[in-house]
Biopython code that builds the backbone (N, CA, C, O; Angstrom):
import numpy as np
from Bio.PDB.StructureBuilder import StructureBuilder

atoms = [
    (1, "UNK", "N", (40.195, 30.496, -38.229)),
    (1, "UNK", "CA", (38.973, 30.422, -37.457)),
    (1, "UNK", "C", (37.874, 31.150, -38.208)),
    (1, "UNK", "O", (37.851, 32.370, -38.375)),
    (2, "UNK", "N", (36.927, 30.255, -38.664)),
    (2, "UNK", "CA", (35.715, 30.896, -39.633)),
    (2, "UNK", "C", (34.708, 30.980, -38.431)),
    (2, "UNK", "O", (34.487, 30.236, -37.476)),
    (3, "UNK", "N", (34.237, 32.055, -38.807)),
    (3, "UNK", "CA", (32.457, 32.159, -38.143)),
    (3, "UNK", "C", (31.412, 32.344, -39.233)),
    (3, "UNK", "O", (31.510, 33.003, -40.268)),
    (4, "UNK", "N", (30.320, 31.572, -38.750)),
    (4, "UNK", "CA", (29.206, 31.741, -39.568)),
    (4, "UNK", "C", (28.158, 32.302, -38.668)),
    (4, "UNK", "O", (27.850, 31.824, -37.576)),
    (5, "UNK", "N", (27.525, 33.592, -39.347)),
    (5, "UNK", "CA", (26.346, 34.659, -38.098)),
    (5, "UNK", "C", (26.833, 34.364, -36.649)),
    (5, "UNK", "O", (25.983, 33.855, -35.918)),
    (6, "UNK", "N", (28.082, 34.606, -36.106)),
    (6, "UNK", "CA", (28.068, 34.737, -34.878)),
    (6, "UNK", "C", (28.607, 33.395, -33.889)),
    (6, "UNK", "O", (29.097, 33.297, -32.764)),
    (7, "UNK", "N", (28.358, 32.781, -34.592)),
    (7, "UNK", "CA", (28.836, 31.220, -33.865)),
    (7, "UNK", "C", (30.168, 30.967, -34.371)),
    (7, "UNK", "O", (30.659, 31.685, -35.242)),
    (8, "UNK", "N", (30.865, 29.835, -33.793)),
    (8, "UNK", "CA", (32.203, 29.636, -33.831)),
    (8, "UNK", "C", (32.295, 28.387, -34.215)),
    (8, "UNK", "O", (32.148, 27.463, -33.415)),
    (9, "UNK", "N", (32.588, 28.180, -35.679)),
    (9, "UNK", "CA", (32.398, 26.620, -35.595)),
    (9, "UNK", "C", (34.449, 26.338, -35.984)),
    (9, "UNK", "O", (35.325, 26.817, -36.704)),
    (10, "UNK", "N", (34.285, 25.306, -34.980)),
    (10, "UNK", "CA", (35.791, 24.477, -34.733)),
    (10, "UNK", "C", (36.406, 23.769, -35.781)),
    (10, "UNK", "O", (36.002, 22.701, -36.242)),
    (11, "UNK", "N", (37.419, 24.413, -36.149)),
    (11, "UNK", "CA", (37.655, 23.383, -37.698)),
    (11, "UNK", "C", (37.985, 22.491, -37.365)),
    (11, "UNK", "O", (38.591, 22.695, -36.314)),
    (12, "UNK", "N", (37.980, 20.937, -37.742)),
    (12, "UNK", "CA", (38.200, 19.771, -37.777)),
    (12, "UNK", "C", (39.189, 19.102, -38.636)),
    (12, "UNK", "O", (39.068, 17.881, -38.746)),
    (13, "UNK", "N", (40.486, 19.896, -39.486)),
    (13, "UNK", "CA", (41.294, 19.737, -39.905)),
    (13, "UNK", "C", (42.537, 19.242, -39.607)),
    (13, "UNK", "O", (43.326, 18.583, -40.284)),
    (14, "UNK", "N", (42.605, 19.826, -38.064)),
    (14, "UNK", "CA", (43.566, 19.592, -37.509)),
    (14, "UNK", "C", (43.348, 19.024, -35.999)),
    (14, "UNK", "O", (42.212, 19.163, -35.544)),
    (15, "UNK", "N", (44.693, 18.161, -34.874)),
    (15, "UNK", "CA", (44.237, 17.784, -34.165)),
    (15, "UNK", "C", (44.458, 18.888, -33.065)),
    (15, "UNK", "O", (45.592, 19.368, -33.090)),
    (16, "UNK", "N", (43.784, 19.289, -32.300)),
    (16, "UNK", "CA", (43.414, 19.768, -31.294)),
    (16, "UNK", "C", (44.194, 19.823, -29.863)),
    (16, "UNK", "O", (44.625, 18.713, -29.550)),
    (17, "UNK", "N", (44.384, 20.517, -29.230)),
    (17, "UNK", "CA", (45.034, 19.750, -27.549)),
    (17, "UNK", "C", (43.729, 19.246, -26.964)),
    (17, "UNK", "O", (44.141, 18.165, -26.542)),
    (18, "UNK", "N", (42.517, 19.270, -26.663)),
    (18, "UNK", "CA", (41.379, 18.756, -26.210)),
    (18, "UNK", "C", (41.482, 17.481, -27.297)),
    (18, "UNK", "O", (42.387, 16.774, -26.856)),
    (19, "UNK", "N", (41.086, 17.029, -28.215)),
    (19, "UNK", "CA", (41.130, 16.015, -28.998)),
    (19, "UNK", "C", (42.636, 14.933, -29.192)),
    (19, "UNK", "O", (42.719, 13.784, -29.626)),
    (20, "UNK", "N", (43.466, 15.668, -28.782)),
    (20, "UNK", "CA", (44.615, 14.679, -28.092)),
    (20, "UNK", "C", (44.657, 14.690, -26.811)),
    (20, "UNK", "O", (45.688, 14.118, -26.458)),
    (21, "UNK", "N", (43.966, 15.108, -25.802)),
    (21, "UNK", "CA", (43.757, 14.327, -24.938)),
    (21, "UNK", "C", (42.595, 13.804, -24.587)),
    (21, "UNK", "O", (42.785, 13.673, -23.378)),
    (22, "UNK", "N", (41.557, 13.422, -24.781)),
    (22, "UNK", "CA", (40.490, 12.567, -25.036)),
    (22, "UNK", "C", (41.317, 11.340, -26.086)),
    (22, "UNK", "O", (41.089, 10.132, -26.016)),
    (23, "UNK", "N", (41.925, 11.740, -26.672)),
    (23, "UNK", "CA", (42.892, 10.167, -27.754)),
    (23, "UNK", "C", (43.675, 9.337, -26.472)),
    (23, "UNK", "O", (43.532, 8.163, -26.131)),
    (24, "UNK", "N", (44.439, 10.260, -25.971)),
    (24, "UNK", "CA", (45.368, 9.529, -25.377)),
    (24, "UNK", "C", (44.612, 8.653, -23.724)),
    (24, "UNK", "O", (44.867, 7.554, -23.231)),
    (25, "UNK", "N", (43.847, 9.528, -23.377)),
    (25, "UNK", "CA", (42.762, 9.392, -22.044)),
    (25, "UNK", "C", (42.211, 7.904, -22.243)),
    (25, "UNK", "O", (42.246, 7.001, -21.407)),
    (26, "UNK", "N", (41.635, 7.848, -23.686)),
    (26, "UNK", "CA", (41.287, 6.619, -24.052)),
    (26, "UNK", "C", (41.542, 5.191, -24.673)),
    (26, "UNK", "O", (40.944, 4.118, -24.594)),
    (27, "UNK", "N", (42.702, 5.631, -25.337)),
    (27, "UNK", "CA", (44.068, 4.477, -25.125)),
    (27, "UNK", "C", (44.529, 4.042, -23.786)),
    (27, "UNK", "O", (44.781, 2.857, -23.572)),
    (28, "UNK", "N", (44.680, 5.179, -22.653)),
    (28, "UNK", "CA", (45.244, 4.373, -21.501)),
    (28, "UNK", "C", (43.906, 3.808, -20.794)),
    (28, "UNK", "O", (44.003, 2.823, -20.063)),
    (29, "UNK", "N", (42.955, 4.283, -20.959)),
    (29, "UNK", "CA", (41.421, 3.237, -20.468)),
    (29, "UNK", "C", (41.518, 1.906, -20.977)),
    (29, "UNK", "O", (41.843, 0.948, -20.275)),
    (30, "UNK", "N", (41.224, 1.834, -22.251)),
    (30, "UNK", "CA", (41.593, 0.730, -23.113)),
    (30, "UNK", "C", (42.390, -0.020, -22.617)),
    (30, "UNK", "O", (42.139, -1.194, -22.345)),
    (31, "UNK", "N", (43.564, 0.594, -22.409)),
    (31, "UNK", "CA", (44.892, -1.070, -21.822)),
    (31, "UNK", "C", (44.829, -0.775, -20.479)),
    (31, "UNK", "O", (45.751, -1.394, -19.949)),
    (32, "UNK", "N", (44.088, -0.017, -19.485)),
    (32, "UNK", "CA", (44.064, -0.294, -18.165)),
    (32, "UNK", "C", (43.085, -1.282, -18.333)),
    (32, "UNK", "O", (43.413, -2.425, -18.015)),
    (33, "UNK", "N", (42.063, -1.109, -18.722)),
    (33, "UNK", "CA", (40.576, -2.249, -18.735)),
    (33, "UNK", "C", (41.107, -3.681, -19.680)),
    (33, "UNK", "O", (40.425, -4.686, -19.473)),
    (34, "UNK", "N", (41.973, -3.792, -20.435)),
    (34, "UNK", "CA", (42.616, -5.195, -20.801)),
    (34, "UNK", "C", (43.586, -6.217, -19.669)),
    (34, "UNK", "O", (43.736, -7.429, -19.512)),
    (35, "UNK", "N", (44.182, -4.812, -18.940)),
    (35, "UNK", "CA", (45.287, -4.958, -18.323)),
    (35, "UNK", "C", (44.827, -5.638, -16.689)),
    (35, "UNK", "O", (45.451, -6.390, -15.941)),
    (36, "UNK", "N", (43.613, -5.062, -16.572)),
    (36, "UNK", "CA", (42.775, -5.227, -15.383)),
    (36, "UNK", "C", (42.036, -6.869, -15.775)),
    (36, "UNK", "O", (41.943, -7.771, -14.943)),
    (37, "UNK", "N", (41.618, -6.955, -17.068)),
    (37, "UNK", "CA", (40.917, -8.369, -17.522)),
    (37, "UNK", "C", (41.943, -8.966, -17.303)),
    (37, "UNK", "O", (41.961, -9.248, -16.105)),
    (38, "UNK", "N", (42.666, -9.258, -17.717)),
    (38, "UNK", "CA", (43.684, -9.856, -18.081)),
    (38, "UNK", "C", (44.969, -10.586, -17.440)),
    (38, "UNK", "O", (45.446, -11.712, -17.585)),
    (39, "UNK", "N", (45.274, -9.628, -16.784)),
    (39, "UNK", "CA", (46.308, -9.699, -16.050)),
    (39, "UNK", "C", (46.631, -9.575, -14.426)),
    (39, "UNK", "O", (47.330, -10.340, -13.759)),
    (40, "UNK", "N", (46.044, -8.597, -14.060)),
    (40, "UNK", "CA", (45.728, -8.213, -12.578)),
    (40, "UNK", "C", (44.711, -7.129, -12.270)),
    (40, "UNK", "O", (44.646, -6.060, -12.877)),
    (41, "UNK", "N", (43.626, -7.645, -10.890)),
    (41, "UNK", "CA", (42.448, -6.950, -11.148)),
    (41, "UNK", "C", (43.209, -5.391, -10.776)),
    (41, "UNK", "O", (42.684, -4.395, -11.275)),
    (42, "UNK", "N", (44.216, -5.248, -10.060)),
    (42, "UNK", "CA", (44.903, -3.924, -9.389)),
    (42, "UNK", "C", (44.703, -2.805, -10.273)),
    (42, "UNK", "O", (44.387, -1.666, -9.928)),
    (43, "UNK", "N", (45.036, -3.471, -12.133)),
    (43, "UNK", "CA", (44.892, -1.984, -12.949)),
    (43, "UNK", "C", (43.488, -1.468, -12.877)),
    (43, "UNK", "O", (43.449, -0.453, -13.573)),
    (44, "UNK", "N", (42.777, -1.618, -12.554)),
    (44, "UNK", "CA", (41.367, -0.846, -12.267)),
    (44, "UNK", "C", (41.833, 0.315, -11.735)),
    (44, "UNK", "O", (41.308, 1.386, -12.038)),
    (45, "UNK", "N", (42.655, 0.253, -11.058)),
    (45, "UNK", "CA", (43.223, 1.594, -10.387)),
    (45, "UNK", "C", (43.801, 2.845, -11.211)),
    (45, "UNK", "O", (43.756, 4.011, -10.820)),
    (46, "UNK", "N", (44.378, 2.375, -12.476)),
    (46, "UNK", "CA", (44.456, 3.353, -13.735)),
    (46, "UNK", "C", (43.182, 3.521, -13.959)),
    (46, "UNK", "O", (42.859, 4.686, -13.728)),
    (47, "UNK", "N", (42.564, 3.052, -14.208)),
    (47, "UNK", "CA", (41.452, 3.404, -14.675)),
    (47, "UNK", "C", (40.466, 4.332, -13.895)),
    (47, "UNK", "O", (39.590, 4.953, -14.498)),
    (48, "UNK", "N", (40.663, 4.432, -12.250)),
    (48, "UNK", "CA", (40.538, 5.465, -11.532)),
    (48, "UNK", "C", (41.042, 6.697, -11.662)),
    (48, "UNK", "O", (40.416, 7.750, -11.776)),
    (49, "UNK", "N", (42.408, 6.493, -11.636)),
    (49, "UNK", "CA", (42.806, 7.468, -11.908)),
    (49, "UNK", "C", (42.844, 8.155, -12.552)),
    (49, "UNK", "O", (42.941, 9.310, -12.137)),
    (50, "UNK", "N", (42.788, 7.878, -14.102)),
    (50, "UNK", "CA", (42.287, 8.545, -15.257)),
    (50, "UNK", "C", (41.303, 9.427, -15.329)),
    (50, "UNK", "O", (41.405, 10.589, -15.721)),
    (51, "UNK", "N", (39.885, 8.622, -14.772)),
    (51, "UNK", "CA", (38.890, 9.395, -14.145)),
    (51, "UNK", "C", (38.899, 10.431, -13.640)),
    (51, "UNK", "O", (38.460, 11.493, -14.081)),
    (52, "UNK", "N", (39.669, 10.098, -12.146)),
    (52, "UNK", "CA", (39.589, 11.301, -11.545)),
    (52, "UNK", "C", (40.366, 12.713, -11.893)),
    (52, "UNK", "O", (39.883, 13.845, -11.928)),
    (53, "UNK", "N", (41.876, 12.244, -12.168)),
    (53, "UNK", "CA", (42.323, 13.481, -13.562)),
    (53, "UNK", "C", (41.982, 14.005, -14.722)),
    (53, "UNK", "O", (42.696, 14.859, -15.247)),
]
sb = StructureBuilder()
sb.init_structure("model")
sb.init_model(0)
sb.init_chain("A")
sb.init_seg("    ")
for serial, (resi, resn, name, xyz) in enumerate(atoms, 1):
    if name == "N":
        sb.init_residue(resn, " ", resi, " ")
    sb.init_atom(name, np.array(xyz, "f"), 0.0, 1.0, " ", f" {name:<3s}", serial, name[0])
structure = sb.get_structure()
C-alpha cells in the first residue's frame, strides 16, 4: 500500500473483494437480462434481486 502526500491510492495489480464482486454482480445481470429476453420474462426477478442485495 503506497501513499502519495497523504492520499491512498489503490493498487490495481491485483483483484480486489469489491472488484470481484462488481465482476460477478455483473455477469449474473448479464444472463438474468438474456435470460429474461429470451427465455422467460420471470428472470427480471434476478435482476431485482441483485439490485436489492
Amino acid at each position: 500500500m503506497s501513499s502519495r502526500r497523504g492520499i491512498y491510492i489503490v493498487p490495481t495489480h491485483r483483484w480486489y473483494i469489491e472488484r470481484s464482486v462488481w465482476l460477478i454482480a455483473g455477469v449474473v445481470l448479464l444472463a438474468a437480462t438474456g435470460l429474461a429476453a429470451l427465455h422467460h420474462a420471470l428472470w427480471v426477478l434476478a435482476v431485482v434481486a441483485t439490485g436489492v442485495v
